[in-house]
TORKOL-4160 file (C-alpha; in steps of 0.2 Angstrom, whole numbers, padded with zeros to 4 digits, m for minus):
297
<pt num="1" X="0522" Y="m0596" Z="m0575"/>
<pt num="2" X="0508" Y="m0606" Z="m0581"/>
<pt num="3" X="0502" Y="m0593" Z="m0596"/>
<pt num="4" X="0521" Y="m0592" Z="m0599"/>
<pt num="5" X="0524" Y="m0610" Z="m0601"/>
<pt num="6" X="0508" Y="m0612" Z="m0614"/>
<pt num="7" X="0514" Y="m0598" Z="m0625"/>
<pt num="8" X="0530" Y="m0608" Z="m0630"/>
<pt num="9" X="0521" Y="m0625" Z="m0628"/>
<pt num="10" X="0503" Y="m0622" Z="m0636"/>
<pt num="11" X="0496" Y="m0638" Z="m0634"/>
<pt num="12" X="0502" Y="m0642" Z="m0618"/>
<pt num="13" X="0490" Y="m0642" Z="m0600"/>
<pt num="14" X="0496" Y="m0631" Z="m0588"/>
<pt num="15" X="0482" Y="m0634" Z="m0575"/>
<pt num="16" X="0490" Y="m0640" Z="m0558"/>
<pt num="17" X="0484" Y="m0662" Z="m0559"/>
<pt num="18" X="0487" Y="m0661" Z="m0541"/>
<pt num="19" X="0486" Y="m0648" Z="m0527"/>
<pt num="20" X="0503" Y="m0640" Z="m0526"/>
<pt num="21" X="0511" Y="m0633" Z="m0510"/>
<pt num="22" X="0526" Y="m0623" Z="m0508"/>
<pt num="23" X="0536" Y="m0622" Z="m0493"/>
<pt num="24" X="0546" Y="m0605" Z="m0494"/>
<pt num="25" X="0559" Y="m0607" Z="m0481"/>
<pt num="26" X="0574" Y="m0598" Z="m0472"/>
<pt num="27" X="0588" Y="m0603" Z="m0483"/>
<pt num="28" X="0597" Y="m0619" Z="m0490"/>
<pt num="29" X="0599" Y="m0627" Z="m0470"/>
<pt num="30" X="0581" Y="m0626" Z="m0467"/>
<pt num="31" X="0576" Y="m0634" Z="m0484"/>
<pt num="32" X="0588" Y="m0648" Z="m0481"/>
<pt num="33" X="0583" Y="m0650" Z="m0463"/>
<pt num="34" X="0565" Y="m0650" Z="m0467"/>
<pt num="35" X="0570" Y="m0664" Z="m0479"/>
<pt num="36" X="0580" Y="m0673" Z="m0467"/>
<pt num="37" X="0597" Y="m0672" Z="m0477"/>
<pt num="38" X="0606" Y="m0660" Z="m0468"/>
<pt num="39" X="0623" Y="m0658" Z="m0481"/>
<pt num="40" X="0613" Y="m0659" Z="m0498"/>
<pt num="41" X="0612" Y="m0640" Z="m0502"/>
<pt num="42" X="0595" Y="m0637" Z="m0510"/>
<pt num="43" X="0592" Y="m0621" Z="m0515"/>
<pt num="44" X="0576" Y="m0628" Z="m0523"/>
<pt num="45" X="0567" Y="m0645" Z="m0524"/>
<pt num="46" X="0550" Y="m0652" Z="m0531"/>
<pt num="47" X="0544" Y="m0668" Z="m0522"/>
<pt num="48" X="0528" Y="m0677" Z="m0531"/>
<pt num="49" X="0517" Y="m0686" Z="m0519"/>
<pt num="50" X="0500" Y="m0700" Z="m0522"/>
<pt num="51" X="0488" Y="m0685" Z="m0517"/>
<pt num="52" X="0499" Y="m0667" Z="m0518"/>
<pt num="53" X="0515" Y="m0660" Z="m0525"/>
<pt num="54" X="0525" Y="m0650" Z="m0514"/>
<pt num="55" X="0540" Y="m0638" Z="m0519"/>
<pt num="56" X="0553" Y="m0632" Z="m0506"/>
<pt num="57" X="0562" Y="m0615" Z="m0510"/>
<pt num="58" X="0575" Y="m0604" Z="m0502"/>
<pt num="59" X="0568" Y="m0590" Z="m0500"/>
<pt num="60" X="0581" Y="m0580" Z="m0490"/>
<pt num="61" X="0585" Y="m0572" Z="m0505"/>
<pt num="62" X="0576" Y="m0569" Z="m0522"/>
<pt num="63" X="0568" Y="m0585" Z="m0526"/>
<pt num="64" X="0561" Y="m0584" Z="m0541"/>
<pt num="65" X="0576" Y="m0593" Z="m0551"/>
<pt num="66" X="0573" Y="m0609" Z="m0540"/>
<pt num="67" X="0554" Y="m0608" Z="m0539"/>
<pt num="68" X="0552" Y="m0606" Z="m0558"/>
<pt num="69" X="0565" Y="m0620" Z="m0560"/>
<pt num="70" X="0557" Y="m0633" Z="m0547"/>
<pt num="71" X="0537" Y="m0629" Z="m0554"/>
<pt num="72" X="0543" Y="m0632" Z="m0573"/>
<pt num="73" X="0547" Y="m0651" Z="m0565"/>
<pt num="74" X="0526" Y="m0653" Z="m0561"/>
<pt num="75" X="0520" Y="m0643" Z="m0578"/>
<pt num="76" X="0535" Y="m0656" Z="m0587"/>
<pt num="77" X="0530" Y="m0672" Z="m0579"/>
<pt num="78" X="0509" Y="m0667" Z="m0582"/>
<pt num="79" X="0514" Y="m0667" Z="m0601"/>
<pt num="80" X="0525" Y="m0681" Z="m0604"/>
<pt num="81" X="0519" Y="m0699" Z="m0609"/>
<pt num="82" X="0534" Y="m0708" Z="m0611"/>
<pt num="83" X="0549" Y="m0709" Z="m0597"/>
<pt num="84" X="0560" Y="m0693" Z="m0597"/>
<pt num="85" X="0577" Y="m0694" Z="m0594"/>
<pt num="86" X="0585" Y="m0684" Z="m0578"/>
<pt num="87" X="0597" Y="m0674" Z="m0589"/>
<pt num="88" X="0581" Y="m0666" Z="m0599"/>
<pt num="89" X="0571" Y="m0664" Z="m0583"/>
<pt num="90" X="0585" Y="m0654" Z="m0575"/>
<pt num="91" X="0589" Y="m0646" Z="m0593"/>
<pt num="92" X="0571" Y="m0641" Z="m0598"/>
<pt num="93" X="0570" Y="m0633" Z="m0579"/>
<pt num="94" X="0585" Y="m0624" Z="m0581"/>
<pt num="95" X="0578" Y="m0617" Z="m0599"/>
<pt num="96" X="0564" Y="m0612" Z="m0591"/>
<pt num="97" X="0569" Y="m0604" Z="m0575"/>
<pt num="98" X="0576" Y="m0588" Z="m0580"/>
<pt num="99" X="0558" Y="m0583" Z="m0591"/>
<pt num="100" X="0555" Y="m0565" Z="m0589"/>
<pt num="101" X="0540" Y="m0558" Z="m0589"/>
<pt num="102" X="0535" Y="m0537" Z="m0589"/>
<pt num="103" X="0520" Y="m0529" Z="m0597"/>
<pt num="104" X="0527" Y="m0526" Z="m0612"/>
<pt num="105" X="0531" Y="m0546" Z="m0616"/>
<pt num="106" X="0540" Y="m0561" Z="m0611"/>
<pt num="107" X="0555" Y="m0568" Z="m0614"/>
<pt num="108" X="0559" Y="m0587" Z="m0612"/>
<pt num="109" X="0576" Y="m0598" Z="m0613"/>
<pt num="110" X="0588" Y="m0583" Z="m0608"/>
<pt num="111" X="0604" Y="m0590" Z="m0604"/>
<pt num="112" X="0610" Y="m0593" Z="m0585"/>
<pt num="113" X="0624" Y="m0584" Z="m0586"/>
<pt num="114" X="0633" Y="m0592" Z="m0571"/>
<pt num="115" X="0631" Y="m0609" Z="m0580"/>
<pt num="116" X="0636" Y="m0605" Z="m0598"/>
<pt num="117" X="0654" Y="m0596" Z="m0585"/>
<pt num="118" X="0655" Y="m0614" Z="m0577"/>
<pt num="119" X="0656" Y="m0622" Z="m0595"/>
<pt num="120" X="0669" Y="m0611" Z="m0602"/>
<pt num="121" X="0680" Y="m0612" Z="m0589"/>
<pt num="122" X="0678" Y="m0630" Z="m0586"/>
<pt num="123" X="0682" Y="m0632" Z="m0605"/>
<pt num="124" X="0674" Y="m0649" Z="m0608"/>
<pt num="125" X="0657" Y="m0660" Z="m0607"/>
<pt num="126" X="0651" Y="m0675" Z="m0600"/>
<pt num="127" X="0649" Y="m0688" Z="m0614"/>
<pt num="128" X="0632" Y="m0689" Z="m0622"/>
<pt num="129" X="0628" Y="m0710" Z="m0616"/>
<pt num="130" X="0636" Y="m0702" Z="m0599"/>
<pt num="131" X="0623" Y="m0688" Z="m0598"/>
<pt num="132" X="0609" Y="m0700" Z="m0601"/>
<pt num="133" X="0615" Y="m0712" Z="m0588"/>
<pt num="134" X="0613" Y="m0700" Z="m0574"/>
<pt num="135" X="0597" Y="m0704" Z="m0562"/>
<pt num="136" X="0590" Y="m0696" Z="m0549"/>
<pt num="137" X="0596" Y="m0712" Z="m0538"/>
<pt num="138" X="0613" Y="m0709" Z="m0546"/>
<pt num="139" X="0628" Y="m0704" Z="m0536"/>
<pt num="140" X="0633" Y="m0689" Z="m0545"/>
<pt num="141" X="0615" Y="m0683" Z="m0545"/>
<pt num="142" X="0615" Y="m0679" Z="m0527"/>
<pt num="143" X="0630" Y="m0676" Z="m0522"/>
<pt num="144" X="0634" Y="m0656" Z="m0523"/>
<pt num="145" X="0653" Y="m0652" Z="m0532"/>
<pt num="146" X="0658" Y="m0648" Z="m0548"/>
<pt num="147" X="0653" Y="m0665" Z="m0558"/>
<pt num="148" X="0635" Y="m0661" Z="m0552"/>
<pt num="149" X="0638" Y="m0644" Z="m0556"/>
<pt num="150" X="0643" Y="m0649" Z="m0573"/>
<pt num="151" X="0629" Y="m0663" Z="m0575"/>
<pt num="152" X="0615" Y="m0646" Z="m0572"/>
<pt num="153" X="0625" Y="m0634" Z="m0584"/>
<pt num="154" X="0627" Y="m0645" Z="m0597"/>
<pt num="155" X="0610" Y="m0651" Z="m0598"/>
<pt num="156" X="0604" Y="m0635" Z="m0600"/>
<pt num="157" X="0614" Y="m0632" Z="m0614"/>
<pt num="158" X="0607" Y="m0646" Z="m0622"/>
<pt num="159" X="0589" Y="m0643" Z="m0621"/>
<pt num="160" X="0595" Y="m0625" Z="m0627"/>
<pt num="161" X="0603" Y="m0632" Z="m0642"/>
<pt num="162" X="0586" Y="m0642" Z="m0643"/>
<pt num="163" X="0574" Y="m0626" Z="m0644"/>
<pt num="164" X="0589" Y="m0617" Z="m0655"/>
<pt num="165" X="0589" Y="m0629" Z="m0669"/>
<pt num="166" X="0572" Y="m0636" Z="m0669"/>
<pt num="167" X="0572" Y="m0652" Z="m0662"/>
<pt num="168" X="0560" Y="m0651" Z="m0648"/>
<pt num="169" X="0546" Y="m0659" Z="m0658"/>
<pt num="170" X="0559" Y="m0676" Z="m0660"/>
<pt num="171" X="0564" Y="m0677" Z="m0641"/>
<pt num="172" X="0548" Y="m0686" Z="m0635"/>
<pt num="173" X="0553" Y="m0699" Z="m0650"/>
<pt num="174" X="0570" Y="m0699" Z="m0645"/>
<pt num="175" X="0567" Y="m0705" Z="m0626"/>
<pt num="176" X="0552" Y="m0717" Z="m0634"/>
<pt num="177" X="0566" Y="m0725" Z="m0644"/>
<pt num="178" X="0576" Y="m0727" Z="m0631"/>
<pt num="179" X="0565" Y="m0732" Z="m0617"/>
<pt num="180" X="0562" Y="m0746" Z="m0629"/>
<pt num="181" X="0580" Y="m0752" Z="m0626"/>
<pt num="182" X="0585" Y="m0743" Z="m0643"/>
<pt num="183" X="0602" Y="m0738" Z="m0641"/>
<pt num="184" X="0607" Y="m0721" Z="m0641"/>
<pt num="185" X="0622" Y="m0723" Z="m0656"/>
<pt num="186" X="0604" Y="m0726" Z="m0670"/>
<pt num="187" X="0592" Y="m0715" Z="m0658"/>
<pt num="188" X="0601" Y="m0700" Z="m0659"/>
<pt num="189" X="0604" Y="m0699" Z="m0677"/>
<pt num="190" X="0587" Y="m0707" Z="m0680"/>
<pt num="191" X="0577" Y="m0694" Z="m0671"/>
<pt num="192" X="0592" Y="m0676" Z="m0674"/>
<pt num="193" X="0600" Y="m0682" Z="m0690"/>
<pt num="194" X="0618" Y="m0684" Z="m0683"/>
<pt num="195" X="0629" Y="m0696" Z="m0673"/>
<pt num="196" X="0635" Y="m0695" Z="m0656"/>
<pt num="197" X="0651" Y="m0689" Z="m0661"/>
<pt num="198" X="0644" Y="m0675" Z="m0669"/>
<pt num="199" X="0634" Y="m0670" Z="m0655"/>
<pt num="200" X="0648" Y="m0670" Z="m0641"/>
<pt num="201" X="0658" Y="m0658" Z="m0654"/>
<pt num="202" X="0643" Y="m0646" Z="m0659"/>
<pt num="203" X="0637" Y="m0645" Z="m0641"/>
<pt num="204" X="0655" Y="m0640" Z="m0636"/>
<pt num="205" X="0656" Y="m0626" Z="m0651"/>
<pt num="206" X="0639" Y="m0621" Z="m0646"/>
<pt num="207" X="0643" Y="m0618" Z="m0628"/>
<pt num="208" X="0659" Y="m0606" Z="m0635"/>
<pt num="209" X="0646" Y="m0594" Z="m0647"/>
<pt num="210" X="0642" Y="m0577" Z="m0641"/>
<pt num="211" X="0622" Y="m0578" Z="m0650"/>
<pt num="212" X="0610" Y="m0591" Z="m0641"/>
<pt num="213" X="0594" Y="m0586" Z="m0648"/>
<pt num="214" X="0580" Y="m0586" Z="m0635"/>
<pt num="215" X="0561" Y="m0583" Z="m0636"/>
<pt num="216" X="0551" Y="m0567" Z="m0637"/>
<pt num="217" X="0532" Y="m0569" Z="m0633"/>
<pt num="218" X="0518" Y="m0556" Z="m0630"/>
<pt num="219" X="0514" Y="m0553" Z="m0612"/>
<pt num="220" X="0504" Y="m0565" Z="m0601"/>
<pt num="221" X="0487" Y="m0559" Z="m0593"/>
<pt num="222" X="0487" Y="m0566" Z="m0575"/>
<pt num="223" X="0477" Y="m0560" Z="m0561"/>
<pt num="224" X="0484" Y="m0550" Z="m0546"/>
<pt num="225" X="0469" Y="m0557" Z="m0534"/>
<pt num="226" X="0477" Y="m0568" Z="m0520"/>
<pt num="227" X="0470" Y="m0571" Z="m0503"/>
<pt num="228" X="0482" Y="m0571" Z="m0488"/>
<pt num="229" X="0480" Y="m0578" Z="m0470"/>
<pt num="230" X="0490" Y="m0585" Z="m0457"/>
<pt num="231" X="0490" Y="m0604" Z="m0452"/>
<pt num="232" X="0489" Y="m0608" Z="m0434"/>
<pt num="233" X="0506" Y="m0617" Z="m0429"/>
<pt num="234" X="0495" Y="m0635" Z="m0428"/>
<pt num="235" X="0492" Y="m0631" Z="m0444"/>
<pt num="236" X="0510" Y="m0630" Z="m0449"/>
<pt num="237" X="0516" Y="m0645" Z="m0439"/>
<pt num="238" X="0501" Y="m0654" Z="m0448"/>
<pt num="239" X="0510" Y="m0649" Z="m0466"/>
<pt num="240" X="0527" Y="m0651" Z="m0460"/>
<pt num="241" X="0523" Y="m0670" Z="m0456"/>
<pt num="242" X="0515" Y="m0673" Z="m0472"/>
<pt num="243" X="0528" Y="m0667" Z="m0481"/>
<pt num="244" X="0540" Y="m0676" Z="m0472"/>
<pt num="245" X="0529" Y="m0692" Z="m0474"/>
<pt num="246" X="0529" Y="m0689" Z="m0492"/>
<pt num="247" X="0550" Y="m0688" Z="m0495"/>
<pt num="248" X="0550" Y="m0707" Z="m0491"/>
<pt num="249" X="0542" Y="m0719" Z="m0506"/>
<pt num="250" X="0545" Y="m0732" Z="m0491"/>
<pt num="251" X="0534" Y="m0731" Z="m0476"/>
<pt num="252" X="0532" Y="m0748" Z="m0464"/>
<pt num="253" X="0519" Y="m0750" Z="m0452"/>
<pt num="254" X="0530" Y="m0741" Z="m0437"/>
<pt num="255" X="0528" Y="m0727" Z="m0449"/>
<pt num="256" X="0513" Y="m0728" Z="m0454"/>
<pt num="257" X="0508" Y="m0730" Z="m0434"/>
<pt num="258" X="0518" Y="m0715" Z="m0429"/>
<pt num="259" X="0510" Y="m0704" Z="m0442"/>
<pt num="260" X="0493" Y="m0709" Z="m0438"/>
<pt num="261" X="0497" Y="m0705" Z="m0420"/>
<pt num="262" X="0504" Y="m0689" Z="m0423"/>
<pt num="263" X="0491" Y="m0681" Z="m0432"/>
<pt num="264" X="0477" Y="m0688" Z="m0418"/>
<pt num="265" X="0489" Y="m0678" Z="m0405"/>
<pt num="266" X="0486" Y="m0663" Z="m0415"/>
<pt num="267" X="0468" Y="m0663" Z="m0418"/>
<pt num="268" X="0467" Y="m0667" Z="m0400"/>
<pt num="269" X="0477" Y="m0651" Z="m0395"/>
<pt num="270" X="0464" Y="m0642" Z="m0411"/>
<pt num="271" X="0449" Y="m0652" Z="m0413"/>
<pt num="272" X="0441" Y="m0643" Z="m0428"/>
<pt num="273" X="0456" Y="m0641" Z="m0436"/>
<pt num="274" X="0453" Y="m0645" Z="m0456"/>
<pt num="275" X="0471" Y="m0649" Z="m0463"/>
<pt num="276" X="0474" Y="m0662" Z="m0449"/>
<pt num="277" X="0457" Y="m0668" Z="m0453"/>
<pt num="278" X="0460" Y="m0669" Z="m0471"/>
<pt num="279" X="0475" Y="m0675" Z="m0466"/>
<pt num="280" X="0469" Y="m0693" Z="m0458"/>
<pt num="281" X="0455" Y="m0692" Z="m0471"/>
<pt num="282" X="0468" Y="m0697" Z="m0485"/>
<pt num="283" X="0479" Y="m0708" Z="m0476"/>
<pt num="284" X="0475" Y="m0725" Z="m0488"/>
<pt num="285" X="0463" Y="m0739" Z="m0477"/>
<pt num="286" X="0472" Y="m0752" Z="m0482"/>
<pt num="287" X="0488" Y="m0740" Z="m0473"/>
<pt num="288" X="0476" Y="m0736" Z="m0457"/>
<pt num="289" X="0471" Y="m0756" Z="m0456"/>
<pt num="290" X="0489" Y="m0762" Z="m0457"/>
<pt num="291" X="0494" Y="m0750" Z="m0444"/>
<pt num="292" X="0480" Y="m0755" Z="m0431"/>
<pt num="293" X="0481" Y="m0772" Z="m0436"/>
<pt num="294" X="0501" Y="m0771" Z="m0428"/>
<pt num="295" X="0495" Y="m0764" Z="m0414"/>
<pt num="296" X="0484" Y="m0777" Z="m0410"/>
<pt num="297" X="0498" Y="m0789" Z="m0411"/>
């Protein structure tokens, strides 16, 4: 995905900032419950943390959609200086998440076909200051139906209209301008050379087309050699709880205590044990004194 990703984006880095781990998991239940939100439906999800990144899949079926689409979210956010906007995160991952890559070349921003379906039918689009409005904090951003379902299908079709008429090299701009408190109405037509309006009506045309031009690049050289061994279930529970840990941005000194105390019972039950070692390693000091300073009190 890597070599894949640098072939379209030259001059972008594409070594992994952080240690990245993946959690493949038995369907959409056992990535939600692992996240503690039992009703949110993830098929796929990419959670940064202080010291790791983790990615949660489904992998009850073939993954590879989901796990292309959540790691394009750490590659995006390693190469971008200025604040993105949820639409193009989702969008760009989108674009990127059905790459396909044999011996005889790759090919990248293929249409989801599923997606482009879900546009025709629904018929219309979310406004364009709507579309840039949407946080990952926002309402219609976690909760699954068919505005979300709209939100992620027309995103893509953005960033594809993007790549298809030129305009990646203005984007970066675009949010710059914006971020700034620009509004969009003298951004837009700034940075892409039209208004709003015209926008909304060309996106909609575009998503009628029958041609969407996509990318074909020469093979990527990658390396079959992968080393494979089994955790011991301390490990996992060790992993489990760290991720867990990391899914809040919020943690108070109950927490903190309850983590600590955790990964101690579990390097007591495996003394040598590295992960949980690490583990406890990394926890802050300033985290480890606030929680022994509670239970002093």
């Amino acid at each position: 995905m890597r070599a894949a990703f640098h072939l379209l984006m030259t001059k972008a880095k594409t070594d992994d900032v952080k240690p990245l781990l993946i959690f493949a998991l038995d369907g959409e239940k056992e990535v939600d419950r692992l996240l503690g939100r039992p009703k949110a439906k993830h098929t796929g999800l990419f959670l940064p943390g202080q010291g790791k990144n983790f990615i949660l899949v489904d992998a009850s079926a073939d993954p590879r959609h989901a796990v292309y689409h959540e790691y394009i979210h750490e590659l995006l956010k390693a190469n971008s200086s200025s604040a993105v906007p949820t639409w193009f995160e989702e969008g760009f991952a989108e674009y990127f998440s059905t790459v396909q890559v044999t011996v005889k070349g790759t090919k990248l921003g293929l249409v989801p076909i599923g997606e482009l379906q879900f546009l025709r039918q629904n018929g219309k689009l979310m406004r364009i200051s709507d579309l840039f409005a949407v946080g990952q904090d926002s309402k219609l951003y976690n909760q699954n139906g068919p505005t979300q379902a709209l939100f992620y299908a027309e995103s893509w079709l953005l960033v594809h209209y993007i790549f298809d008429h030129d305009l990646i090299s203005h984007v970066e701009p675009l949010f710059s301008r914006v971020s700034n408190g620009q509004p969009l109405s003298i951004a837009i037509p700034a940075e892409f050379g039209i208004s709003i309006t015209q926008l909304e009506s060309d996106l909609l045309e575009y998503a009628k087309g029958e041609r969407f031009r996509f990318f074909s690049l020469p093979a990527v050289q990658v390396s079959d050699a992968m080393a494979v061994m089994n955790l011991s279930p301390i490990t996992v529970r060790a992993l489990r709880s760290d991720l867990q840990w990391h899914a809040s941005t919020r943690h108070s000194k109950q927490d903190v205590s309850a983590y600590l105390e955790e990964m101690r019972s579990l390097l007591r039950e495996e003394p040598n044990n590295s992960t949980v070692r690490q583990l406890l390693a990394s926890m802050p000091v300033d985290e480890q004194t606030a929680e022994i300073s509670a239970d002093k009190k």
